[in-house]
N, C-alpha and C positions, 0 to 999 in steps of 0.2 A: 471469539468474535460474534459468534450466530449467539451465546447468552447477554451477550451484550446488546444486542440488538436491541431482543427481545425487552429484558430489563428496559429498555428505553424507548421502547413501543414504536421501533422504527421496520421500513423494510432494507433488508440488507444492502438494495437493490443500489440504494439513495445513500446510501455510507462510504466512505474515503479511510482508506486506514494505512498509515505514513509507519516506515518498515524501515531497519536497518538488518535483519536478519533472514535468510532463507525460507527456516521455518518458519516465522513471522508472513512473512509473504505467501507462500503456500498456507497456511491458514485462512487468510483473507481473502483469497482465494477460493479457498472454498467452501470460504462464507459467500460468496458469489460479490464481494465488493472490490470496490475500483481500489489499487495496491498503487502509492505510490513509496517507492525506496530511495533511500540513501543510506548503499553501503557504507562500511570502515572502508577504509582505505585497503587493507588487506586482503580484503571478498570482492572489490570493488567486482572484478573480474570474472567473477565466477557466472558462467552462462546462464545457470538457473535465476536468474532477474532477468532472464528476458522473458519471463512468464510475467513480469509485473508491468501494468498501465502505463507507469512512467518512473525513470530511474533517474534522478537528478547526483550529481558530487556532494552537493549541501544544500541544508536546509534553507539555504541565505538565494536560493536558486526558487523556492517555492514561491505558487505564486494563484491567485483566487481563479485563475484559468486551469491552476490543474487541478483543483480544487473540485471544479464546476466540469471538469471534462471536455477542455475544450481546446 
């Protein structure tokens, strides 16, 4: 995530990075950017997403407010 940023000349500060995996989200995390998840159905559960910004069921739930932080 932090080379990706970088590649794109942004600060991580201001990035969104949409997660269906653990490690995924602790990544992004500590890229310092805002985690939004949608587990499998499987993981839905799993408490380490409560580390992330926002945890929606589906993607069809996303929306330019979570986007935007708000």
């Amino acid at each position: 995530y932090m080379d990706c940023a970088a590649k794109l000349g942004l600060d991580p500060l201001t990035c969104v990075a949409l997660e269906d995996s653990v490690n995924g989200m602790v990544a992004s995390k500590a890229a310092r950017m805002r985690s939004i998840v949608v587990p499998a159905e499987e993981g839905r559960h799993d408490p380490r997403f409560a580390l992330a910004d926002v945890r929606l069921t589906s993607l069809e739930e996303l929306t330019a407010r979570h986007l935007r932080g708000e």
